[in-house]
C-alpha atoms as an extended CHARMM CRD file, in Angstrom:
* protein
*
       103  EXT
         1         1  UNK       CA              0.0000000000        0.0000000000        0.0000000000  PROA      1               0.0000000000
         2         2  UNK       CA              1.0690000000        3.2680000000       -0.7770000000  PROA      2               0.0000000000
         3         3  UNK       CA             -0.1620000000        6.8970000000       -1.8940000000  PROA      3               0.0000000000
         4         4  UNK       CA              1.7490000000        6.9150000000       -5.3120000000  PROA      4               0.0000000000
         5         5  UNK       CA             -1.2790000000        6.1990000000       -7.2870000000  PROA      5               0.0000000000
         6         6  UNK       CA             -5.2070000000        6.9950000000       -6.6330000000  PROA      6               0.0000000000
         7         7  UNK       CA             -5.4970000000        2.8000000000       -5.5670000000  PROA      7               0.0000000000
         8         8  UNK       CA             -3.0290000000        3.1640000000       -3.2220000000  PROA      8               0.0000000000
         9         9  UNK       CA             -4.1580000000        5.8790000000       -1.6620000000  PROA      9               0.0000000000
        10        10  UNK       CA             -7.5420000000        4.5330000000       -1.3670000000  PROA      10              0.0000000000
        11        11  UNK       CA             -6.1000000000        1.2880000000        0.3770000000  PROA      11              0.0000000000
        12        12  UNK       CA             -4.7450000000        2.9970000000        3.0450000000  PROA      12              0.0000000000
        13        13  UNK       CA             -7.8340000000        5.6490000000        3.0550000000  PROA      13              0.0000000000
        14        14  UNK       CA            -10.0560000000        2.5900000000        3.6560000000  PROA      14              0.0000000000
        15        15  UNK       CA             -8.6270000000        0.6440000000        6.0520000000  PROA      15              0.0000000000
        16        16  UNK       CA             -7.9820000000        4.3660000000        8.2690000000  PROA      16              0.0000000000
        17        17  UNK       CA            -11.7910000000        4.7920000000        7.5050000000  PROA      17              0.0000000000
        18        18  UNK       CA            -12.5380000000        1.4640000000        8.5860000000  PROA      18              0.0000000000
        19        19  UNK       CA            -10.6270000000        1.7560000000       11.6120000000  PROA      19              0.0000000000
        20        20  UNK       CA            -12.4370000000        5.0430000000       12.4780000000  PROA      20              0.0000000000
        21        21  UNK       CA            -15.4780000000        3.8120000000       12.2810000000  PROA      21              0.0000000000
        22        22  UNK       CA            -14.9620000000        0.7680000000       14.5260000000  PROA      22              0.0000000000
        23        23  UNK       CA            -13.4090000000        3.3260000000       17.0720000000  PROA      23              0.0000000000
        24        24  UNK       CA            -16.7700000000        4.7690000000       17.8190000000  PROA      24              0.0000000000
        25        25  UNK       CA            -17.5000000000        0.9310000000       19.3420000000  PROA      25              0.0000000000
        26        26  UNK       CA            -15.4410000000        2.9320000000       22.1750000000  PROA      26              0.0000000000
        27        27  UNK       CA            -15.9910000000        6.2930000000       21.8450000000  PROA      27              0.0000000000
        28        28  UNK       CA            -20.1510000000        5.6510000000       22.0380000000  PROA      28              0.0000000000
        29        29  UNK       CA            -20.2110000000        4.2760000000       25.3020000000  PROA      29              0.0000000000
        30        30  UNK       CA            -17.7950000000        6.5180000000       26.6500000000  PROA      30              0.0000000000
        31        31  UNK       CA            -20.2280000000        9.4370000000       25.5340000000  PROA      31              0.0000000000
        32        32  UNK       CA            -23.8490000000        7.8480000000       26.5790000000  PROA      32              0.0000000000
        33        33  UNK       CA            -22.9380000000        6.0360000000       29.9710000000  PROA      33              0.0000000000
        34        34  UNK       CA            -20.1200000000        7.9920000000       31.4920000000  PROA      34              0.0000000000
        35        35  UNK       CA            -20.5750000000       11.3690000000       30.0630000000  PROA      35              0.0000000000
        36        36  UNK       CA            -17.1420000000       11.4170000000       28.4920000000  PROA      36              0.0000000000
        37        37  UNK       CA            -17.7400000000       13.6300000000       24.9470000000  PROA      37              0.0000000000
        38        38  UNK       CA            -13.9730000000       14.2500000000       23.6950000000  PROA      38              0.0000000000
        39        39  UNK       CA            -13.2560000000       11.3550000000       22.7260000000  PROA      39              0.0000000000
        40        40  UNK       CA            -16.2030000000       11.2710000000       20.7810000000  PROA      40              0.0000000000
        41        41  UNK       CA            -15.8590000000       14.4540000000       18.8910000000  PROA      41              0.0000000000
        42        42  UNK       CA            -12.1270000000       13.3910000000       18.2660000000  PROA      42              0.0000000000
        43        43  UNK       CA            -12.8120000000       10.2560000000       16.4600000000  PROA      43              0.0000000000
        44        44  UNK       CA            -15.9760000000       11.7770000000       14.6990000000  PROA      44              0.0000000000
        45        45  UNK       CA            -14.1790000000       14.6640000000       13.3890000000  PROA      45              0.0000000000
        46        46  UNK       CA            -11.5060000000       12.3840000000       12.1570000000  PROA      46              0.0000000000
        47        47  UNK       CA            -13.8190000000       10.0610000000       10.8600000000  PROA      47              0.0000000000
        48        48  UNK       CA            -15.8150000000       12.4450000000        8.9880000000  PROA      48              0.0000000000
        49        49  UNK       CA            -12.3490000000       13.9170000000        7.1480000000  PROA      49              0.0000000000
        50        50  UNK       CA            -11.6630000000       10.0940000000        6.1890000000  PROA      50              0.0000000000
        51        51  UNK       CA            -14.8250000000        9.1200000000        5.2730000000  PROA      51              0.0000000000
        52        52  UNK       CA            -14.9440000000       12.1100000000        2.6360000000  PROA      52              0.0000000000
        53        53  UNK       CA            -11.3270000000       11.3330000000        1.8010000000  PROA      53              0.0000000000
        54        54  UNK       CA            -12.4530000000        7.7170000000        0.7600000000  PROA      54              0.0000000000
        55        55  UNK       CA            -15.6170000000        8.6890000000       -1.0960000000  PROA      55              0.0000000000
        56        56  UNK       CA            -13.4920000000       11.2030000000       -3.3620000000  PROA      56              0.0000000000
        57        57  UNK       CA            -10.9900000000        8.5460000000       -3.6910000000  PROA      57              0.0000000000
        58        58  UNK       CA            -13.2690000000        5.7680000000       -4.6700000000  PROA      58              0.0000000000
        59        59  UNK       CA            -14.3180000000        8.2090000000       -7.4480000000  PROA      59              0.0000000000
        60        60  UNK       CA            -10.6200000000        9.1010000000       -8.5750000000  PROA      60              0.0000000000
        61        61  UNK       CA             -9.7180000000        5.3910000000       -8.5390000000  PROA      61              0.0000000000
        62        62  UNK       CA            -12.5450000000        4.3610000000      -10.5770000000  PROA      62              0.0000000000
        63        63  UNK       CA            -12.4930000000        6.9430000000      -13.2030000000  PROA      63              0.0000000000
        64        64  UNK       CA             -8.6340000000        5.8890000000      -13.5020000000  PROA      64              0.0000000000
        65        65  UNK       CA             -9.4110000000        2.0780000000      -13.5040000000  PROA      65              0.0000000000
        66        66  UNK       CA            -12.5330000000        2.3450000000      -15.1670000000  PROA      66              0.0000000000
        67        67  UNK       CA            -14.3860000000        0.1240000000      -12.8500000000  PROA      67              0.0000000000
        68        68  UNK       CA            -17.9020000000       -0.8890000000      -13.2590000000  PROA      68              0.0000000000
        69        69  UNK       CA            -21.1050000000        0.5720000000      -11.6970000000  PROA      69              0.0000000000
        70        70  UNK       CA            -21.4170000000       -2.7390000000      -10.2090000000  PROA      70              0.0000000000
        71        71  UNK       CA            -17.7440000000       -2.0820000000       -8.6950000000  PROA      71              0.0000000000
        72        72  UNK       CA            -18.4800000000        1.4970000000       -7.6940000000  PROA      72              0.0000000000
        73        73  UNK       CA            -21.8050000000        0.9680000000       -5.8130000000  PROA      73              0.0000000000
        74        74  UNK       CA            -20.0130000000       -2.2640000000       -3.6320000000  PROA      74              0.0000000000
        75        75  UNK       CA            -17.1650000000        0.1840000000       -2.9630000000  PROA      75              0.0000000000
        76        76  UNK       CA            -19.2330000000        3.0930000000       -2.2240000000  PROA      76              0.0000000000
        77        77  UNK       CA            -21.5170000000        0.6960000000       -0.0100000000  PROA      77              0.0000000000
        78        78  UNK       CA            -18.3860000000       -0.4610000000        1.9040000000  PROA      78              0.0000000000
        79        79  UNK       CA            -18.1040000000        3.0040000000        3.7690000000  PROA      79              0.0000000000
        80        80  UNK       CA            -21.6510000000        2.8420000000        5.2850000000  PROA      80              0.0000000000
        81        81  UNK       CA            -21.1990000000       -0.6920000000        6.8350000000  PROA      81              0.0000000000
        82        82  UNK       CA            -18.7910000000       -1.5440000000        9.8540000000  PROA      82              0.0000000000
        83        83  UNK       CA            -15.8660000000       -3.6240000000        8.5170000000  PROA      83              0.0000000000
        84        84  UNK       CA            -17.3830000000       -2.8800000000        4.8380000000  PROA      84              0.0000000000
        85        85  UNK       CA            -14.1180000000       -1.0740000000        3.9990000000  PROA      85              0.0000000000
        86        86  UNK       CA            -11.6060000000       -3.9670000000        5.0830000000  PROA      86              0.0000000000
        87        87  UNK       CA            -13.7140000000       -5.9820000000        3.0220000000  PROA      87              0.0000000000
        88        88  UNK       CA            -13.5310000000       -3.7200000000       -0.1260000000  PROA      88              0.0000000000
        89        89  UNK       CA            -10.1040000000       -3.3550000000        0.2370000000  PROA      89              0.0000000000
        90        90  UNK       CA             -9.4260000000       -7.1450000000        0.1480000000  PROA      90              0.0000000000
        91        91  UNK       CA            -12.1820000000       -7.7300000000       -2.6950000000  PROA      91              0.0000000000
        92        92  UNK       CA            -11.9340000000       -4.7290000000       -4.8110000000  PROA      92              0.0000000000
        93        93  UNK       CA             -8.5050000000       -2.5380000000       -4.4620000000  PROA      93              0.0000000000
        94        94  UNK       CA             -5.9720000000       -4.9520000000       -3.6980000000  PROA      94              0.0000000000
        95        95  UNK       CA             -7.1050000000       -7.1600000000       -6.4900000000  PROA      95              0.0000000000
        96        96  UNK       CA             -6.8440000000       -4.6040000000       -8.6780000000  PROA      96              0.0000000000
        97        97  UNK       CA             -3.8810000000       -2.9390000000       -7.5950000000  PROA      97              0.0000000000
        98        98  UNK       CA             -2.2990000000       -6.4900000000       -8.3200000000  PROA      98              0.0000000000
        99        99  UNK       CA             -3.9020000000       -7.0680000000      -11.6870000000  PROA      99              0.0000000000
       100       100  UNK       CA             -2.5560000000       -3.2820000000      -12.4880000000  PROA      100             0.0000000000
       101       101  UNK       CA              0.9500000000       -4.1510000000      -11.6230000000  PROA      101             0.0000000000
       102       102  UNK       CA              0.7060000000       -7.5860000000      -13.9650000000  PROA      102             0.0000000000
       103       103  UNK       CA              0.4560000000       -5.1430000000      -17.1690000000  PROA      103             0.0000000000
């Protein structure tokens, strides 16, 4: 993984994203049973910055791989479901991150 192409980027976007999103599993309690809201704001402000960081990448990567719709909407999908981006990464960008180094 690595941030030389749009792919790469999006690899490491996703699994950050992915990562945020699981964090709330922490952060949520924190907030609703012991009244602790930093933590909260810190991983939701961090989460919303990667989350729109992987939606424009998703875009850029699939306009330069020329992906599907079928493609786009799973990948898109993956950011709205916990784990969803760990998945896409090991079913849609590393895939094709190979297959683009075969040529």
């Amino acid at each position: 993984m690595n941030f030389k192409s749009a792919l790469g980027a999006l690899r490491v976007i996703a699994v950050l994203e992915g990562i945020s999103f699981l964090s709330f599993l922490i952060t949520m309690p924190l907030k609703y049973q012991l009244d602790i809201t930093t933590p909260n704001k810190i991983v939701g402000m961090a989460h919303g910055v990667l989350f729109i960081a992987y939606v424009f990448l998703v875009f850029w990567a699939s306009t330069d791989t020329k992906w599907s719709l079928k493609t786009k909407f799973w990948a898109y999908l993956a950011s709205l479901l916990p784990f969803g981006t760990f998945v896409a990464d090991a079913k849609i960008f590393k895939p094709t991150q190979e297959s683009l180094k075969s040529i």
